[in-house]
MARBA-3410 file (N, C-alpha, C, O; in Angstrom, 1 decimal):
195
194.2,248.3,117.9,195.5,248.2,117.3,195.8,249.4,116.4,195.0,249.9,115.6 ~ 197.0,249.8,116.7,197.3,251.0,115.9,197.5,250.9,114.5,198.3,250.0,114.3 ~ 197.2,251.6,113.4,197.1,251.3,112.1,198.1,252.6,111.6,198.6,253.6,112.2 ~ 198.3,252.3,110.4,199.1,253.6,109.5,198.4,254.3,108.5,198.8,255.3,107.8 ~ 196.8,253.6,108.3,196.0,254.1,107.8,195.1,255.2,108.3,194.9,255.2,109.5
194.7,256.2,107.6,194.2,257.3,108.1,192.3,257.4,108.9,191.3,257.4,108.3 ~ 192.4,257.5,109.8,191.2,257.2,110.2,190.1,257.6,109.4,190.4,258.4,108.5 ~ 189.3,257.4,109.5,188.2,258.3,108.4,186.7,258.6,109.6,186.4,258.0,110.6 ~ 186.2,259.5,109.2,184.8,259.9,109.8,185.7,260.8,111.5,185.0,260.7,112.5 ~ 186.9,261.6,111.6,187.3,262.0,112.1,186.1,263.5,113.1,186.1,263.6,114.4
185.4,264.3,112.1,184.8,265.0,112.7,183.1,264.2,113.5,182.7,264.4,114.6 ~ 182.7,263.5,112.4,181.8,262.9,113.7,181.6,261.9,114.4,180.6,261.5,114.9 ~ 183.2,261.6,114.5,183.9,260.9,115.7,183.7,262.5,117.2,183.0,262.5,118.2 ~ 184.3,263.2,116.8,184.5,264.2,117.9,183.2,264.7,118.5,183.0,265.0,119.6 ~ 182.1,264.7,117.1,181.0,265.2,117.6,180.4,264.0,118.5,179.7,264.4,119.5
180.5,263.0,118.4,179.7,261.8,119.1,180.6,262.0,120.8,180.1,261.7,121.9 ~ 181.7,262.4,120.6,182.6,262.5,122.1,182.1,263.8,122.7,182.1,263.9,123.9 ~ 181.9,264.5,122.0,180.9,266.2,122.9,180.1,265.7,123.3,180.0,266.1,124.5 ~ 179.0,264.7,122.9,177.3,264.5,123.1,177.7,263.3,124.6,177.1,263.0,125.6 ~ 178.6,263.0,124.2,178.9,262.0,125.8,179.4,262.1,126.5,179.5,261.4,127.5
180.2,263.4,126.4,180.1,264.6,127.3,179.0,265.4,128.4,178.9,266.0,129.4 ~ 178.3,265.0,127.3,176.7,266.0,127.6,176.3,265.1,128.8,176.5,265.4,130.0 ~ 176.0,264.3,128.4,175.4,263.1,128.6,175.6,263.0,130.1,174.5,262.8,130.8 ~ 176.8,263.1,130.8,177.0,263.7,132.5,176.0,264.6,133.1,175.7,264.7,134.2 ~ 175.6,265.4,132.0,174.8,266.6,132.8,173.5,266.0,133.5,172.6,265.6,132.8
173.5,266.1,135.0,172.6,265.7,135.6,172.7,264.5,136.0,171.8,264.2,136.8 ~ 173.6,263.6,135.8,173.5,262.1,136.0,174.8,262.5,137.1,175.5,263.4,137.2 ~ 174.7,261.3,137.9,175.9,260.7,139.4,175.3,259.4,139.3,174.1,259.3,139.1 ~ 176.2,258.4,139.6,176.2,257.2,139.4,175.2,256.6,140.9,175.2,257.1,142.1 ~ 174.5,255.7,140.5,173.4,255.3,141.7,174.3,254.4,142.6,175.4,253.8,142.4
173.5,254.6,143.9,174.3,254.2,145.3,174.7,252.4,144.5,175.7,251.8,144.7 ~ 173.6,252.1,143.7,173.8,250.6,143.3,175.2,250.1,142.7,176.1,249.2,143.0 ~ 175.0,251.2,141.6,176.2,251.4,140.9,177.7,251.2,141.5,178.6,250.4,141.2 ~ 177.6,252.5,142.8,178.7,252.6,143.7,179.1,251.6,144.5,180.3,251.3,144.9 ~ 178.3,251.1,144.8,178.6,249.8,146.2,178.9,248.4,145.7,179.3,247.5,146.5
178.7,248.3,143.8,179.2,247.5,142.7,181.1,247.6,142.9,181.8,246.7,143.4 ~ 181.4,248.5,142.6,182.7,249.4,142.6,183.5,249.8,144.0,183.2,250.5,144.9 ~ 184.7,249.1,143.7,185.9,248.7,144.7,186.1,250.1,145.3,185.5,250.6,146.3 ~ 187.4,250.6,144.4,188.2,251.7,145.0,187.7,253.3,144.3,187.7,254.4,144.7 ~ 187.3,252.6,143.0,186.5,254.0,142.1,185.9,253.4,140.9,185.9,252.3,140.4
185.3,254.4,140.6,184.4,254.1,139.3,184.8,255.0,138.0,185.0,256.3,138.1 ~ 185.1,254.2,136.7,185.2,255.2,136.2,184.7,254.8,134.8,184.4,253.6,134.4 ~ 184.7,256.1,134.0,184.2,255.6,132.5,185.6,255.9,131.1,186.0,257.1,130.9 ~ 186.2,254.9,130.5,187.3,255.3,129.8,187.0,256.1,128.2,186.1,255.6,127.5 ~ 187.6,257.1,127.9,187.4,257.6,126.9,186.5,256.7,125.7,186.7,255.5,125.5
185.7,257.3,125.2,184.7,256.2,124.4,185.4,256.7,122.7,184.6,257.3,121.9 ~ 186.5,256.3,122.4,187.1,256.5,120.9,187.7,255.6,120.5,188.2,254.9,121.4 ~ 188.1,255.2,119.2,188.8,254.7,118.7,190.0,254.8,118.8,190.5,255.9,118.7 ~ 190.9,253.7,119.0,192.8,254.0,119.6,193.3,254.7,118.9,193.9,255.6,119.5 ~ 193.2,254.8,117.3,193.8,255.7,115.8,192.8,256.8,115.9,192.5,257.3,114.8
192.3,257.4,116.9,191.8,258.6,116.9,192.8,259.7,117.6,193.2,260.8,117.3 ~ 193.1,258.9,118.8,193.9,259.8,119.8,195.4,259.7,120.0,196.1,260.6,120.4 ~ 195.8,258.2,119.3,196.9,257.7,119.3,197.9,257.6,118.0,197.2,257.3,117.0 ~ 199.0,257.7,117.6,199.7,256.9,116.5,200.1,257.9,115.6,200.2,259.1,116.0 ~ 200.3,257.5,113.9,200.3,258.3,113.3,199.3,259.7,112.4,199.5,260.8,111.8
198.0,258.7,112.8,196.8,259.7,112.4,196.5,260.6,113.2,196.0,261.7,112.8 ~ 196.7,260.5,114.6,195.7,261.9,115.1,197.0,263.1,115.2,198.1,263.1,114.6 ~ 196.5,263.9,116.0,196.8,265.5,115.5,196.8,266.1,117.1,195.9,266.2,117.9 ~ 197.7,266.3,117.3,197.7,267.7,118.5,196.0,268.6,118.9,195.4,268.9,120.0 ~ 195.7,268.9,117.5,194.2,269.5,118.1,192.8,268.2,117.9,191.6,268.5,117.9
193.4,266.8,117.8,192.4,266.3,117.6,192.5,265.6,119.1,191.4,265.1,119.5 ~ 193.8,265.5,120.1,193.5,265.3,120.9,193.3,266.1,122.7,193.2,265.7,123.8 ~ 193.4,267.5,121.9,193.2,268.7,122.5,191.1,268.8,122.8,190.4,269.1,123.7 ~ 190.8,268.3,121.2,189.3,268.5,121.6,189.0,267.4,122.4,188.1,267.7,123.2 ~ 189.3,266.3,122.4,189.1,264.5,122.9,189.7,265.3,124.5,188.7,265.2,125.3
190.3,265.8,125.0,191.1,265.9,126.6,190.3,267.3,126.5,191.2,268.1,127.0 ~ 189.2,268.2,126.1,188.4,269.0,126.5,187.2,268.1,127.0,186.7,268.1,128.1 ~ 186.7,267.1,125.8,185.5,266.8,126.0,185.6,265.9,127.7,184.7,266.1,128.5 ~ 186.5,265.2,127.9,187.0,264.6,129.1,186.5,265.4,130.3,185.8,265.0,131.2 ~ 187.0,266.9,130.0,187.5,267.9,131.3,185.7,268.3,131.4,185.1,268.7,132.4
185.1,268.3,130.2,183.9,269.0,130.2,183.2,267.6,130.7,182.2,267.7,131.3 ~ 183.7,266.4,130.5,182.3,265.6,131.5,182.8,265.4,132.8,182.3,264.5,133.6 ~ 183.5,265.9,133.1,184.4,265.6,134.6,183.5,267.2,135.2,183.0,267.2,136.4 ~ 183.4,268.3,134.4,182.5,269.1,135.0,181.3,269.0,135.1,180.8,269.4,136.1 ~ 180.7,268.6,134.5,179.5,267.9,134.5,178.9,267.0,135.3,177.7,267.1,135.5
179.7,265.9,135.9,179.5,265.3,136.8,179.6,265.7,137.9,178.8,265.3,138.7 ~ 180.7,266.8,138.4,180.7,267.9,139.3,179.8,268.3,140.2,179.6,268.2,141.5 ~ 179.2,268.8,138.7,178.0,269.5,139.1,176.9,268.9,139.8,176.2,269.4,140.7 ~ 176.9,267.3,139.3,175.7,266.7,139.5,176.0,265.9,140.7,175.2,265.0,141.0 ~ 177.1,266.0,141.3,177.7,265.1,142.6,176.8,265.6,143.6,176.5,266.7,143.8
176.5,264.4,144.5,175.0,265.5,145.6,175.9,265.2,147.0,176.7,264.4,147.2 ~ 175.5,265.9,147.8,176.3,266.7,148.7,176.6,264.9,149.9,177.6,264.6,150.6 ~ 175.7,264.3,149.6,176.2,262.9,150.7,177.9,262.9,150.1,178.8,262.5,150.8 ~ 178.0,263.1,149.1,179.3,262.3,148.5,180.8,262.6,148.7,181.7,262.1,148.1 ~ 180.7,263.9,149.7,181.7,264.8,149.5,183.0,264.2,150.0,183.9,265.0,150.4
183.2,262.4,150.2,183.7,262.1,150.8,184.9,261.3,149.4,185.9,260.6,149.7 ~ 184.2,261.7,147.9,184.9,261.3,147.1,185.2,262.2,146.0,184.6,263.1,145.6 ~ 186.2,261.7,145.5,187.1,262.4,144.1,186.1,262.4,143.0,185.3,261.4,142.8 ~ 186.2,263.6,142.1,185.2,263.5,140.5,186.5,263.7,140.0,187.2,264.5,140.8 ~ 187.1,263.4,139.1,188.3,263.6,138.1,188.0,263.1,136.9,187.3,262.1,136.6
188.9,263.8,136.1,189.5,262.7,134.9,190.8,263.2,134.6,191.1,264.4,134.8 ~ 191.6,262.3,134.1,192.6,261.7,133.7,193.0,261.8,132.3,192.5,261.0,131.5 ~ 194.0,262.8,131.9,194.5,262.9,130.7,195.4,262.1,130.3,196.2,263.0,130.1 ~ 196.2,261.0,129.9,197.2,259.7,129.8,198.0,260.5,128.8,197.4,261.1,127.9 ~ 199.4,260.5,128.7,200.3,260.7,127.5,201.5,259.9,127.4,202.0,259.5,128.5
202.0,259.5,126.4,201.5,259.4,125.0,200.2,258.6,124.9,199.6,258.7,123.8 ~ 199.7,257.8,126.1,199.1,256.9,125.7,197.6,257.0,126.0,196.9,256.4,126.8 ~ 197.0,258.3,125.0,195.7,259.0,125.7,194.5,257.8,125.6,193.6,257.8,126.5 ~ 194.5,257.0,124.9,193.8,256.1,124.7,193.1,255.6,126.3,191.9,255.4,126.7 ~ 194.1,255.5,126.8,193.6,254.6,128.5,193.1,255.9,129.8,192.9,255.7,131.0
192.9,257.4,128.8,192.3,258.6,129.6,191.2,257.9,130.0,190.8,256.9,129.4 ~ 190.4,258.7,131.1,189.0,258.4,131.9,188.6,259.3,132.5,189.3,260.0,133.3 ~ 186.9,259.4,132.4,186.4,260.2,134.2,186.4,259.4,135.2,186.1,258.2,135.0 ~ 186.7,259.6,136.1,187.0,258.6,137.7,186.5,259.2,138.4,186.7,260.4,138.4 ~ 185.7,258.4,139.3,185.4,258.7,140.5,185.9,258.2,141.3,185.2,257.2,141.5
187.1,258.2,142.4,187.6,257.8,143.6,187.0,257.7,144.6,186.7,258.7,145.2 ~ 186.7,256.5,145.1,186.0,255.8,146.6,187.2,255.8,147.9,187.2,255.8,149.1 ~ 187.8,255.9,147.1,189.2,255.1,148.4,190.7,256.6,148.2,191.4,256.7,147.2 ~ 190.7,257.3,148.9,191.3,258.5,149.3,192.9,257.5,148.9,193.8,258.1,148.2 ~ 192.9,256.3,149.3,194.4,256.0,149.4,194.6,255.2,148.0,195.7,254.8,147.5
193.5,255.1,147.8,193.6,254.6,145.5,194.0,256.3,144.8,194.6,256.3,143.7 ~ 193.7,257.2,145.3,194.2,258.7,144.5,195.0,258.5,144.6,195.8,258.4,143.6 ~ 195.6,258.6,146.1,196.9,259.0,146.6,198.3,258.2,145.7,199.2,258.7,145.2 ~ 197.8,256.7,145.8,198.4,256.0,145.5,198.8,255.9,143.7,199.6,255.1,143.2 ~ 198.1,257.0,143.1,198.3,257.2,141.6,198.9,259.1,141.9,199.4,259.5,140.8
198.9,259.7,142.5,199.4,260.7,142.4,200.4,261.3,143.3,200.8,262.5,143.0 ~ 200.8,260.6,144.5,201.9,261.0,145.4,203.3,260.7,145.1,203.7,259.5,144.9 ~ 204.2,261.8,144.9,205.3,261.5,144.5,205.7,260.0,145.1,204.9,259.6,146.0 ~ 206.9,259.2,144.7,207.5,257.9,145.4,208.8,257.5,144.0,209.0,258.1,142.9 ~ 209.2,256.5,144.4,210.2,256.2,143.6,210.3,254.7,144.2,210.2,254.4,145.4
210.4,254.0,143.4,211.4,252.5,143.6,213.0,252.0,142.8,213.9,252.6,142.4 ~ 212.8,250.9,142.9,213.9,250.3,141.8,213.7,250.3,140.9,214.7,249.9,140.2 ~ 212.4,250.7,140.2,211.6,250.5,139.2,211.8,251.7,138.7,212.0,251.7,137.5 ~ 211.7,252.8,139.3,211.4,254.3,138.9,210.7,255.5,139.7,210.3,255.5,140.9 ~ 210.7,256.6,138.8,209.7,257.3,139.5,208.7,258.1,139.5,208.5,258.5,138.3
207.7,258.7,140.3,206.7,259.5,140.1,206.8,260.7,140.8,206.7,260.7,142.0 ~ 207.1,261.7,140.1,207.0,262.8,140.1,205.5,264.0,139.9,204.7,263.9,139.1 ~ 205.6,265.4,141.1,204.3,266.2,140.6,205.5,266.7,139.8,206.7,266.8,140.1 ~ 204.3,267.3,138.0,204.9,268.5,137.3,204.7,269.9,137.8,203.6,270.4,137.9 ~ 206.2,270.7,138.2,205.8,271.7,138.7,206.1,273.2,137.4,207.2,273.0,136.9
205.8,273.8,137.1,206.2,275.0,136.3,205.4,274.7,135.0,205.8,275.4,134.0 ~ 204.6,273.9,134.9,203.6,273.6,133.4,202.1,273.0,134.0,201.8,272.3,134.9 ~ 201.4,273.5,133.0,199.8,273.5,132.9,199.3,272.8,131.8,199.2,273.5,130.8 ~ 198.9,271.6,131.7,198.4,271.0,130.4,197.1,271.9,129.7,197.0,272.0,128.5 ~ 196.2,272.4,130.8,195.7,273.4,130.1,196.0,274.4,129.6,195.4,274.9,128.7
197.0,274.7,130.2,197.8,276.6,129.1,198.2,275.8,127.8,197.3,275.8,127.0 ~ 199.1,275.2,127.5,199.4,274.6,126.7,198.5,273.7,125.7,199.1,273.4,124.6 ~ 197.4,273.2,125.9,196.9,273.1,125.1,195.1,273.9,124.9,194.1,273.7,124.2 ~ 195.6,274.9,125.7,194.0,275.6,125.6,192.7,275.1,126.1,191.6,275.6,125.9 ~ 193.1,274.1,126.8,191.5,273.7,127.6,191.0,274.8,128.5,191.7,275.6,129.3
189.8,274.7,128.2,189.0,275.5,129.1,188.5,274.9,130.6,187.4,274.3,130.5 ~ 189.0,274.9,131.8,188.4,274.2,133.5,187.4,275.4,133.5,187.4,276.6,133.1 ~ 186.4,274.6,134.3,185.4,275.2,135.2,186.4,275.9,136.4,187.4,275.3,136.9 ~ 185.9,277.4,136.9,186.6,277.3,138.1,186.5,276.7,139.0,187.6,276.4,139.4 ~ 185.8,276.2,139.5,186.4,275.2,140.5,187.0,273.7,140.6,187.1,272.9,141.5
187.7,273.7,139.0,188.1,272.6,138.4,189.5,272.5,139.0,190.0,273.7,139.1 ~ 190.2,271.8,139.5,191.8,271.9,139.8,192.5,270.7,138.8,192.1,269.7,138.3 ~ 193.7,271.4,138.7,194.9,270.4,137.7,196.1,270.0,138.7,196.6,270.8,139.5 ~ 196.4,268.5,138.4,197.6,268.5,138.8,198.3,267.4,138.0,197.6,266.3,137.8 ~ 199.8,267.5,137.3,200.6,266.8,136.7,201.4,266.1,137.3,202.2,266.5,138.1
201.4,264.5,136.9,202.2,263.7,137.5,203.3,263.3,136.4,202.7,263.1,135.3 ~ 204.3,263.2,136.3,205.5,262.4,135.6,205.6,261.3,136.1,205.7,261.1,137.3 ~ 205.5,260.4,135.1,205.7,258.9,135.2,207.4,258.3,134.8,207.5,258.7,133.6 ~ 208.5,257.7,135.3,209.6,257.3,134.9,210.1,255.9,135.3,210.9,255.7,136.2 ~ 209.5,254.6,134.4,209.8,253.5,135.1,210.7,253.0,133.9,210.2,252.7,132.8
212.3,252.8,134.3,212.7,252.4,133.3,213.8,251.3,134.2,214.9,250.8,133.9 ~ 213.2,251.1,135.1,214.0,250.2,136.2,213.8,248.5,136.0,214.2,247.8,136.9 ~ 213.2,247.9,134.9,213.0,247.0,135.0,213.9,246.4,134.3,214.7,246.9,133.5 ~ 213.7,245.5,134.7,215.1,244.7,133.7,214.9,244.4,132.1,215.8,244.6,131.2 ~ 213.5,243.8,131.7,213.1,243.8,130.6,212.2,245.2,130.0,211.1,245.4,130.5
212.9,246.1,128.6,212.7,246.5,128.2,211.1,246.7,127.6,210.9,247.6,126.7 ~ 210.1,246.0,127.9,209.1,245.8,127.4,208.5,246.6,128.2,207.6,247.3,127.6 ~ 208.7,246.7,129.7,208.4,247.0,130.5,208.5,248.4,131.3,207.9,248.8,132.3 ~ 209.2,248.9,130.4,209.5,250.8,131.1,208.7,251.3,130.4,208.4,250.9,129.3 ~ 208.1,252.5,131.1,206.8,253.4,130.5,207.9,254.7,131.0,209.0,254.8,131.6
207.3,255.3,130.4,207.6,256.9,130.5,206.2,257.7,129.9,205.9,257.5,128.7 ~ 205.6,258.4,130.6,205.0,259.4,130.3,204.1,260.1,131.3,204.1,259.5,132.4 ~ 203.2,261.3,131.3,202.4,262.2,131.8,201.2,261.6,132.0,200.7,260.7,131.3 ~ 200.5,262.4,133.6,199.2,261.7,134.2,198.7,263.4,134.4,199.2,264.2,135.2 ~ 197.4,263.7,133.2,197.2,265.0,134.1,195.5,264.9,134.5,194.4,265.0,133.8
195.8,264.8,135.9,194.4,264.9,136.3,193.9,266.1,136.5,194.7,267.0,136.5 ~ 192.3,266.6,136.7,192.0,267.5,136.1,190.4,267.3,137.2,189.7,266.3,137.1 ~ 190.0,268.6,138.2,189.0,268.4,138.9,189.0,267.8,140.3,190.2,268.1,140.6 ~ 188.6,267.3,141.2,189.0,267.2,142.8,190.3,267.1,142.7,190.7,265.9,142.6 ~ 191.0,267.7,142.8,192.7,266.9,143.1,193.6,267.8,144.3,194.8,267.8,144.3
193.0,268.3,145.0,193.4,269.5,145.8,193.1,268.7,146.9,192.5,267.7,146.4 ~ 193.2,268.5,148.2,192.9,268.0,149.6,191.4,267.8,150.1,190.7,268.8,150.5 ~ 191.1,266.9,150.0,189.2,266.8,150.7,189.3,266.9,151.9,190.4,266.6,152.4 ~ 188.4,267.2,152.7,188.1,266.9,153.9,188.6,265.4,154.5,188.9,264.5,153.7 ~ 188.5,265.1,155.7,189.2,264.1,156.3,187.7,262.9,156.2,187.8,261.7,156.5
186.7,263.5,155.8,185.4,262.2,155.7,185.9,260.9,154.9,186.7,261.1,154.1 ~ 185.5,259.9,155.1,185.7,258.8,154.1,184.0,258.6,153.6,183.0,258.7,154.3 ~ 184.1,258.4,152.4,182.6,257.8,151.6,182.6,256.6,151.8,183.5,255.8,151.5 ~ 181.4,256.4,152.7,180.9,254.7,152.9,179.5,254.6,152.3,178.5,255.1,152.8 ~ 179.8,253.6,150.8,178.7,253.4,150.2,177.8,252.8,151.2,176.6,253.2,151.2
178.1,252.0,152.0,176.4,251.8,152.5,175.4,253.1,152.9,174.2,253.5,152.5 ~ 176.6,253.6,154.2,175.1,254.6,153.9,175.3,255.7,153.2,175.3,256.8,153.9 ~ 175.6,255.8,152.3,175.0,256.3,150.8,173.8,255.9,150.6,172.8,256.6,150.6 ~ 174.1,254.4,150.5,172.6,254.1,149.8,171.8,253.7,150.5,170.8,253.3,149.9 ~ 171.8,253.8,151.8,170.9,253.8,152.8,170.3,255.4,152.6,169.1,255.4,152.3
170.9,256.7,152.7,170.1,257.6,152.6,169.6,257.9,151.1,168.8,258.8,150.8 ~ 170.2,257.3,150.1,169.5,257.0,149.0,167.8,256.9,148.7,166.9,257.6,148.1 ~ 168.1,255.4,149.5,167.0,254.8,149.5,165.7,255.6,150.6,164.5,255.2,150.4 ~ 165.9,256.6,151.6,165.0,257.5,152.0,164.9,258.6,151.9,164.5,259.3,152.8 ~ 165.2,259.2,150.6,165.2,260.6,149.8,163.5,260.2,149.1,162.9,261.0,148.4
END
């Protein structure tokens, strides 16, 4: 719940979100893990809502919070082993509502698709952002082989006002076109299991 009070313990809040950052290095989630998990797997920002959200946080408090993200989304990257190439490593920058940011891993090519392909309803629509970079703009640093892409969110088509969102999706890492393979957890964890 969002508060009007001022968070406190602000810096080693950020420091504990670096080290769980870290914490990707070397790890990919086990075939167990994966074959648990539907369309993707993912882990949501590990902070407090009045950290990233509301009147207390700050432009560079959630510039370091959507670094630490990009840096475990590289991390995991790295540590993705070559069976897998049939899925997405990303994370997800949320705005205004950074709180519900995450690293994801994408199982299902048509679960990405389906959160990042332009479309429109009665409801609204989703747009790519073209001519802006959430990283220039806020100075994050990508791995090169990291890719960005901005989606605009506009649903103000419902009838009840409770209900319209407006805001930015910036994913960050696989988001460029994969090969045509599909990842089938089983045999994942079939060649898992004879490594």
């Amino acid at each position: 719940m969002l508060t009007e009070k001022k968070l406190r313990g602000v810096p080693r809040r950020l420091r504990a979100l670096k080290r769980w950052a870290e914490e990707f290095s070397g790890h990919f989630p086990s075939t167990t893990e994966l074959a648990l998990a539907d369309q993707y797997y993912n882990w949501k920002i590990p902070v407090d809502l009045n950290l990233v959200e509301g009147a207390g946080t700050t432009r560079e408090i959630q510039r370091v919070c959507a670094q630490a993200l990009v840096d475990a989304c590289g991390k995991l990257l790295t540590s993705k082993p070559v069976s897998t190439r049939g899925v997405r490593v990303t994370c997800v920058v949320c705005l205004p509502d950074m709180f519900t940011s995450e690293v994801c891993i994408y199982l299902d090519e048509n679960y990405f698709s389906g959160h990042t392909t332009p479309c429109s309803s009665k409801h609204g629509t989703c747009t790519h952002i073209v001519g802006r970079r959430l990283s220039e703009e806020w100075g994050l640093h990508l791995p090169q082989s990291m890719g960005e892409l901005g989606v605009a969110l506009d649903y103000r088509g419902f009838d009840d006002k409770d209900h319209w969102f407006v805001g930015e999706r910036w994913y960050f890492g696989e988001v460029a076109a994969l090969d045509n393979s599909s990842f089938d957890v089983d045999g994942y964890a079939a060649a898992q299991l004879h490594r």
